[in-house]
N, C-alpha and C positions, 0 to 999 in steps of 0.2 A: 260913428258906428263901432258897437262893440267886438274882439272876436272872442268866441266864447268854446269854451272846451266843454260838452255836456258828458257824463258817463250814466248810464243804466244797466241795472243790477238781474241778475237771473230772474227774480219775481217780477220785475218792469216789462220784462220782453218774455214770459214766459208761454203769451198764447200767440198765437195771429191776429186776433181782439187788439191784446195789448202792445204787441209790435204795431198797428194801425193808430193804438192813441198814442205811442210816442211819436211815431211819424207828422202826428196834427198839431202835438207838441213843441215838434223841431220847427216844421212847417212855421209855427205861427212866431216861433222866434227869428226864423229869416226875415219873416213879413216887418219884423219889427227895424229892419236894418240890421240886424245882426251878422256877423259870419261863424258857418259854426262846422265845428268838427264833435263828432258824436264815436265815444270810446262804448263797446257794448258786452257785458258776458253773455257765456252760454244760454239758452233758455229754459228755466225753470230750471230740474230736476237733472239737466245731461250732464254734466259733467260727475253726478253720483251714479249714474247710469253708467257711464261711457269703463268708471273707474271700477265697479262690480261686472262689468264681460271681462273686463282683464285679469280680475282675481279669479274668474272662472276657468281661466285659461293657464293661469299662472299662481300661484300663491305669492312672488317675489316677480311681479313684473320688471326687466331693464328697465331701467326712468330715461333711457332714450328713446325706446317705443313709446312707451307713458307719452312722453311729449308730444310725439307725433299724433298718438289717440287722441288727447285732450284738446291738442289745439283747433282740431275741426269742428269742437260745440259751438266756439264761437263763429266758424267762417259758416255757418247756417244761418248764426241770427245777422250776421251785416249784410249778405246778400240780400236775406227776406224785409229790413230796414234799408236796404236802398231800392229793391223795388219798390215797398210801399209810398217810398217820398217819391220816387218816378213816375207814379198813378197820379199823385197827387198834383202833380208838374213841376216838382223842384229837383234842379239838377242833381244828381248824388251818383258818388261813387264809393263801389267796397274796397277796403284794403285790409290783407293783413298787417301783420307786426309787421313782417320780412318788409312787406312791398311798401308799407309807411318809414321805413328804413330805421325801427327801435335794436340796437345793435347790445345787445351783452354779452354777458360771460358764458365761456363756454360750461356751463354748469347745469345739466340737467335737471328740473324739477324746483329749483330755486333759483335760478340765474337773477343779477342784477345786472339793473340796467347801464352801459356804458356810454352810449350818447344815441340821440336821435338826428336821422340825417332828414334835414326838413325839404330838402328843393321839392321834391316831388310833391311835398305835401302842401307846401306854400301854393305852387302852381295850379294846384287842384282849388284852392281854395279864392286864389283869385281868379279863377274863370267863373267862381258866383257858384258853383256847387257843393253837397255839404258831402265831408269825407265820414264816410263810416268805418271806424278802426277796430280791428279785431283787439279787447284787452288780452292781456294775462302773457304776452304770445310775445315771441320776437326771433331775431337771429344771432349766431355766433360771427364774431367777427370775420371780415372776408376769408376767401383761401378752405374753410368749412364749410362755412354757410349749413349750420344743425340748425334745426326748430328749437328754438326753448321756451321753457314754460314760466312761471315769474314768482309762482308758490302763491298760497291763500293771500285774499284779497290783490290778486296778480292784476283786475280792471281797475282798480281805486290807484293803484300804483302807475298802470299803464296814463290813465288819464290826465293825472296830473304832470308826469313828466314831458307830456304832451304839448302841455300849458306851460311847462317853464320851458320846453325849447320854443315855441312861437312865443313867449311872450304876451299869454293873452291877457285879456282884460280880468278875467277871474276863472272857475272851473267852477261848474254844479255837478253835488254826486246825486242823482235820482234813487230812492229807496222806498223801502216798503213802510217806513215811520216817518212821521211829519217834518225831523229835524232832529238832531242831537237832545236824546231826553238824561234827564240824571240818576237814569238807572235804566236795566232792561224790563219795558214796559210786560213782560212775558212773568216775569217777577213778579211787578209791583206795578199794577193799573194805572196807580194814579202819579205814573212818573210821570215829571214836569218835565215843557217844553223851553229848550234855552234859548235866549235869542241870539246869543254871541257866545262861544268860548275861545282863548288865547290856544294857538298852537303848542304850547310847553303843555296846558291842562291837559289839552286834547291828546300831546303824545301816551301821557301817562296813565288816562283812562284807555283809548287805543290799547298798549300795549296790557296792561290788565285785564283786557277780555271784551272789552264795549265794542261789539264789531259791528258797529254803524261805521267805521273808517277803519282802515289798514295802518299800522302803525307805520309801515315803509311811508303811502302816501302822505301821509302827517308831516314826514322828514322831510320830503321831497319840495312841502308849501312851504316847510320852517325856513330851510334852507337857502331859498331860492325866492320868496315873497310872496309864493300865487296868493292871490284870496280864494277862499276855499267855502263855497254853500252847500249843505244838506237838507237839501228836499225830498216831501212826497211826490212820486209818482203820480199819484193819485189824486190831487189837490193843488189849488194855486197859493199855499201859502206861503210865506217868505222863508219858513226856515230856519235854521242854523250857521252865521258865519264862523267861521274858524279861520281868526286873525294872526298873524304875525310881525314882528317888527321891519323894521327896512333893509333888507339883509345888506353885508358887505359883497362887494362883489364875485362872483365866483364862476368860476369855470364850468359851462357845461359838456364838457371833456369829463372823464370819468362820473359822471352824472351822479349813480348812487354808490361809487366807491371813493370820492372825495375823503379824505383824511377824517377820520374820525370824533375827533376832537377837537374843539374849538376855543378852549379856555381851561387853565390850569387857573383855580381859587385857591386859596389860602385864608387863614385866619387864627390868629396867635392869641388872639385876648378870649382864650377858651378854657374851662376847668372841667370837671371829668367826677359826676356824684353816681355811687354804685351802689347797690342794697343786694347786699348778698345772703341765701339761701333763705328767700322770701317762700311763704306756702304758693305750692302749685293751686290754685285753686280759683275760681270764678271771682271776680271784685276787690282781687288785690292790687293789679293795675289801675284801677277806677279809684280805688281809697287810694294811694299815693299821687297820683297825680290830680285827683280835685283837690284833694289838699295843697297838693303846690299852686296851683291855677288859683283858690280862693288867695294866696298869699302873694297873688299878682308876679310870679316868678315866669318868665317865658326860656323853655326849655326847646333848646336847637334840637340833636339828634337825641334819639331812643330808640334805645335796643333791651330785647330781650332774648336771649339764649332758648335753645332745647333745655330742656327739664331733666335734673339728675334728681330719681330717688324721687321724691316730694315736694323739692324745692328749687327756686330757679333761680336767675340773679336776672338785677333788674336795673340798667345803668339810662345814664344822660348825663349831656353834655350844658352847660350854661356859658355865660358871659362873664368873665372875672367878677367886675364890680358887683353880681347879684348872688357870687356864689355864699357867702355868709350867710344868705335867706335861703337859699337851696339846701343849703348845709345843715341847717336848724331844722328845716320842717322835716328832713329825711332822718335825721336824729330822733325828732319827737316823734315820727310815728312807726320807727322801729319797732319799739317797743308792742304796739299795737300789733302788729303783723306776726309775732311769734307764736308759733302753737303751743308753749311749751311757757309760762309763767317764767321759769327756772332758770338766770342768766348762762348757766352752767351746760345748758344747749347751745348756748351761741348761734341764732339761729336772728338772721335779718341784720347780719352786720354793716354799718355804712360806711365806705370808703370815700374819700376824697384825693383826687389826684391834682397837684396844680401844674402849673410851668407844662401845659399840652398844646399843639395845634392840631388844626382841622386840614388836611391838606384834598382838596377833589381835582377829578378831570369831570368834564363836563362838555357832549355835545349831541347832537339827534344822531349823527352817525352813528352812536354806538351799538344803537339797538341791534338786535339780530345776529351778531358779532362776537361771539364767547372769548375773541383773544384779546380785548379792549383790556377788560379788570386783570386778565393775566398779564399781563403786557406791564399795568402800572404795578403790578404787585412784585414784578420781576425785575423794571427797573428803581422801585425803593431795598428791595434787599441786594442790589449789585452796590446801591450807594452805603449800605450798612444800614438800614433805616427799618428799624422794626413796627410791625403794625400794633396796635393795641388796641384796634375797634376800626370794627366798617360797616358802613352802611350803603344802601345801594338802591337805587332809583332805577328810571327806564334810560335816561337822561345825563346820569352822572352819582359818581363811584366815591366817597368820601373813606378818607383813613384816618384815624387820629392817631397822633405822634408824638413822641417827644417834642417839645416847642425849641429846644436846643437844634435839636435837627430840622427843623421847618426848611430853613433856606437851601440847605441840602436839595431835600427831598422836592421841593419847587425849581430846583435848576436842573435835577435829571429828568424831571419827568417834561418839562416844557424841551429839552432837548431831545425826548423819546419821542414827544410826539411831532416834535417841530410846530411848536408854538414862541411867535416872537416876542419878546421883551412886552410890545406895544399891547398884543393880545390878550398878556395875561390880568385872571379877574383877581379880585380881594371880598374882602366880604360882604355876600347881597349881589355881586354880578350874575348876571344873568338871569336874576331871578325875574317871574313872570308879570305883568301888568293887568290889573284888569279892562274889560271892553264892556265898552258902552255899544247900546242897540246899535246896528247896522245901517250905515248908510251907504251909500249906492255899489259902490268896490269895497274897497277894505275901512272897516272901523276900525277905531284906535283908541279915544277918548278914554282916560281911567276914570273909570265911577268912584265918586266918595266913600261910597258905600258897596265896595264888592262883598257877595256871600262870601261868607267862613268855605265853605265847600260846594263846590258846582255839581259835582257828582259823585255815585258808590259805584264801584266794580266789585263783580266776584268772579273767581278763577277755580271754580273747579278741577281743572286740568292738570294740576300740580303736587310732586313728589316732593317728599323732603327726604336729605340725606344729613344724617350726625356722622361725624368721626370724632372720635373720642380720645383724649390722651394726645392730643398734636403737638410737638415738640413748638416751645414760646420762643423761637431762634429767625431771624430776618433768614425769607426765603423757600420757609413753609408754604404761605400763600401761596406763594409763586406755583409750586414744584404741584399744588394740586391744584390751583385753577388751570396751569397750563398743561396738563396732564385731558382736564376736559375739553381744554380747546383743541388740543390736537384730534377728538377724538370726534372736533362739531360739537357737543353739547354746549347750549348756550343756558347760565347760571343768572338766576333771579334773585331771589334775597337772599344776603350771605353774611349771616351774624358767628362772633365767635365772644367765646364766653367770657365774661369779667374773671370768673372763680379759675384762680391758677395752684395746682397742685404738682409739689417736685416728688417725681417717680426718681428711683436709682440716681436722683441728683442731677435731674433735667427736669427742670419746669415745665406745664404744659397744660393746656387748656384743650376743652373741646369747640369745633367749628359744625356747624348747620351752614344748609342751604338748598336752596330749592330748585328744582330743575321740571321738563315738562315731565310727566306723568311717563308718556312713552322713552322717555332716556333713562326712568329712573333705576330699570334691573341691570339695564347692558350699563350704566355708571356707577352701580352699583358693585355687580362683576369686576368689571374694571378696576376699582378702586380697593376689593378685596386683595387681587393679586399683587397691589406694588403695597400697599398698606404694610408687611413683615418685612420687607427689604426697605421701606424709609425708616420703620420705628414709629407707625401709628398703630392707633390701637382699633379697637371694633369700631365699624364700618355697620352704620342702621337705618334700614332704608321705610318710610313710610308714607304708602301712595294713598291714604284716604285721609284727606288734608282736604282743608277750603282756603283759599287766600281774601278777603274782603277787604276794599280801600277805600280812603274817601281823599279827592283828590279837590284842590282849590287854592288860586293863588292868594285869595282873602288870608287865609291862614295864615300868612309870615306876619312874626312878630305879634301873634295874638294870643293869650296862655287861655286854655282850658279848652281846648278845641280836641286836641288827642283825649283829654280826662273823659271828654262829653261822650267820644268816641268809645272807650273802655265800660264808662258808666250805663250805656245804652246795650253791650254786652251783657256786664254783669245783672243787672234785670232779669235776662231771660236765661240768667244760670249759663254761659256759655264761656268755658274756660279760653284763656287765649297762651296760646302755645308758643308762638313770636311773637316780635313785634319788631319794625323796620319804620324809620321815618327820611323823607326829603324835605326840603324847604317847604315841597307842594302837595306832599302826600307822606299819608300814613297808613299802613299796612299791619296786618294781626292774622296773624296763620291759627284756622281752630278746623276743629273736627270736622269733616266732610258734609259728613248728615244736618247739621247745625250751619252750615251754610247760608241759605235761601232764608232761614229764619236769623241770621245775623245782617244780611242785607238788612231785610227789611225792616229789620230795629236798626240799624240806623238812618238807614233811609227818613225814618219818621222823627228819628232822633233831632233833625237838624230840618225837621219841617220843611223838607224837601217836596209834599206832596202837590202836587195841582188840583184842582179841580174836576179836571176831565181824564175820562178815562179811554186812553187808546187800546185798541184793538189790533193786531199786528194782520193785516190780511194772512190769510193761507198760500 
């Protein structure tokens, strides 16, 4: 006998109809021998309901009312799903968060969760009845005892951490789509259905906008082992696993405030090719990197800066041994990329840097977290350790360095974050595995053949901010990522630029980086005011951006997968403004409007389509 942790989404429970066929649903997996506890949202449309009387009443609601208001959508639909299964003759009981005993932080409107206290809920479950749990919801620790709320995707969160305090057999999230497809079928019809993807894929589509899952939940499985299925509502088909490795063991005591970081990487055998003041313009990234890709060269990290003027710089990171072939084709095709015949422009210069390392932190904790990358960026410049390139995942924060300083810079930050000798990674830790189709709990088997990329997100939602002129001195990072963290702003792609220019005899380059859409004025504000008291220069903020990624563990160690990426742009004339890569994903910031038409070329780029065309119910 299984026990199974089920959750169902607002469109699942959205009528009495539909609260009646989960109930035959649950029903019919007791019958099966199961034991089951069922996590549920609001139904349909209240909780956007619940949130526009409050704007009516308030323009700036307290987010401790908020809490209170919000959390009565769902104690509507667990009452109405446990009488429905009590019609049916299956024992069931309602609880909220409070009364399921889901204990966090005293943080209104966001609260994580700090442990689940299970007696009660064990009890209930072996007297043979099913507990219906209010998601999204919970309590502050005793002595308060506030309502809190858990923030977007608060049931996908709730459900799973359900399933790691019992221990259950797996978790199924019920939704309005068949199973985790590789793109948003709203998009692109003929997104395909996947039959497996690894937890690391899933954090980093998650966290880029695929809200078939919560990126908190994602953390919660990574972390802690659940297996994790996405299913339709509406259909008996198997779905989507979302697998994980075998975790180490871990405390469920601070649940989802557990240390952050799991693994300090390094890697010394890295060299640093730059192409400086390449033309801004559509299919210059595509010509550079197919070129590299036909000369079978596999390029680690890529970045591309904000745009000065006309032209951008355009850098990557290789392997020692290949940099002489990296070196040569970025040489020969300089020349090509000048707008200007006339060497006397100097326009597409290539740089090589050697003697560098790669140094990352790396863990699911980080997500959501804005003082993670401040944190490492403030204990590399206390050790003296300047940055020269970062790149930046959902997952893990990469800086390139001096290779002199490598060891440095890996014994402060493994002591920052308290990571043991034994835990730290080198290069290729922790990088993802592929999965083989689903068998019964968790699949694992690596396929021979994993795709190049599982999936495309796009993020509409996203500001970018340049500062310009940033002094090139260990501890700049620092003084402006932690500038955002004090202020909550949590920061997404954070490139800074190859091209270094000495004002009055301080060197200094400009930094980009992207933050939500809604943080982007008041960080912007912000950053105006202390900008002339550090000695930065203009502060430029631009909120009609798209971000589009394609994310996939297939991709390590394969060249021409990013070019394919770029090349699949350039076709349809779409300049790319950044560019950001991980092990497991690569990201290109372009125009807003150009968006939904850059998915879907790539989407088709990599023959991602299915056959069938889903239809997302209303």
């Amino acid at each position: 006998m299984a026990l199974i942790v089920q959750k169902y989404g607002g469109t699942s429970v959205g009528s009495v109809e539909r609260i009646q066929a989960v109930a035959q649903r649950v029903y019919k997996t007791v019958k099966a021998g199961n034991s089951i506890v069922v996590v549920v949202s609001a139904m349909g449309k209240t909780t956007d309901g619940l949130v526009k009387l409050a704007t009516e009443i308030s323009p700036n609601p307290n987010r401790r009312e908020m809490d209170m208001l919000l959390s009565t959508g769902e104690q509507v639909t667990i009452a109405l799903l446990s009488m429905a299964l009590q019609e049916l003759g299956q024992p069931a009981i309602s609880m909220t968060g409070a009364q399921v005993g889901i204990v966090t932080e005293a943080e209104h409107s966001r609260a994580r969760i700090l442990h689940i206290e299970t007696t009660r809920l064990t009890r209930h479950i072996n007297a043979g009845k099913v507990v219906v749990v209010a998601g999204f919801q919970g309590t502050s620790s005793a002595g308060e005892m506030e309502i809190t709320t858990l923030g977007r995707g608060g049931s996908d969160t709730s459900a799973v951490a359900i399933a790691a305090a019992l221990g259950a057999s797996f978790c199924e999230i019920y939704t309005d789509v068949p199973g985790i497809l590789t793109t948003d079928p709203r998009l692109v019809a003929e997104a395909q259905l996947m039959d497996a993807i690894s937890c690391d894929e899933m954090l980093e589509l998650a966290s880029l906008g695929a809200k078939v899952l919560h990126p908190r939940a994602v953390e919660i499985a990574r972390n802690y082992g659940v297996p994790l299925v996405v299913r339709s509502s509406w259909t008996d088909q198997p779905g989507t696993w979302v697998t994980s490795a075998k975790p180490q063991g871990r405390s469920l005591i601070n649940l989802e405030i557990a240390r952050p970081v799991d693994h300090v990487e390094f890697d010394t055998n890295q060299a640093k090719v730059a192409l400086l003041r390449v033309p801004d313009k559509p299919g210059v990234a595509a010509r550079l990197f197919g070129e590299i890709s036909r000369q079978k060269v596999d390029v680690d990290l890529i970045i591309q800066s904000v745009h000065e003027g006309n032209s951008n710089d355009i850098a990557f990171t290789v392997t020692t041994p290949i940099l002489k072939r990296a070196e040569a084709v970025a040489t020969a095709i300089a020349p090509a990329l000048r707008s200007q015949p006339n060497p006397k422009f100097d326009e597409a210069e290539v740089m090589v840097e050697h003697n560098i390392a790669k140094v990352s932190i790396a863990g699911a904790g980080m997500i959501g977290r804005p003082g993670v990358a401040a944190k490492m960026f403030a204990t590399l410049a206390e050790a003296g350790v300047n940055i020269q390139m970062i790149s930046t995942s959902e997952v893990k924060v990469s800086c390139v360095v001096d290779a002199a300083q490598c060891d440095r810079a890996v014994l402060a930050l493994r002591t920052a974050f308290e990571i043991e000798a034994g835990e730290q990674g080198s290069r290729g830790a922790g990088e993802s595995a592929c999965i083989d189709s689903p068998l019964p709990l968790r699949p694992s088997a690596p396929l021979p053949n994993c795709p190049l990329v599982r999936g495309v997100a796009l993020d509409l939602k996203q500001a970018r901010l340049a500062i310009r002129q940033l002094p090139d001195r260990p501890g700049m990072a620092a003084k402006l990522f932690g500038l955002l963290a004090q202020h909550n702003i949590s920061v997404d792609m954070i490139i800074q630029s190859q091209r270094c220019r000495v004002i009055d005899g301080v060197p200094r380059r400009d930094i980009a980086f992207t933050v939500s859409q809604m943080d982007g004025e008041s960080a912007k504000e912000m950053l105006i005011q202390v900008a002339a008291e550090l000695g930065w220069g203009e502060v430029v903020l631009d909120s009609a951006i798209a971000k589009v990624s394609i994310v996939g563990a297939g991709m390590v160690g394969q060249p021409g997968v990013a070019a394919k990426m770029f090349e699949a742009l350039a076709q349809q004339q779409i300049n790319i403004q950044m560019i950001a890569t991980s092990e497991i994903k690569t990201s290109c910031v372009v125009a807003q409007e150009q968006g939904v038409k850059a998915l879907q070329a790539i989407h088709t780029a990599f023959g991602l389509a299915g056959s069938e065309k889903f239809v997302v119910p209303a």
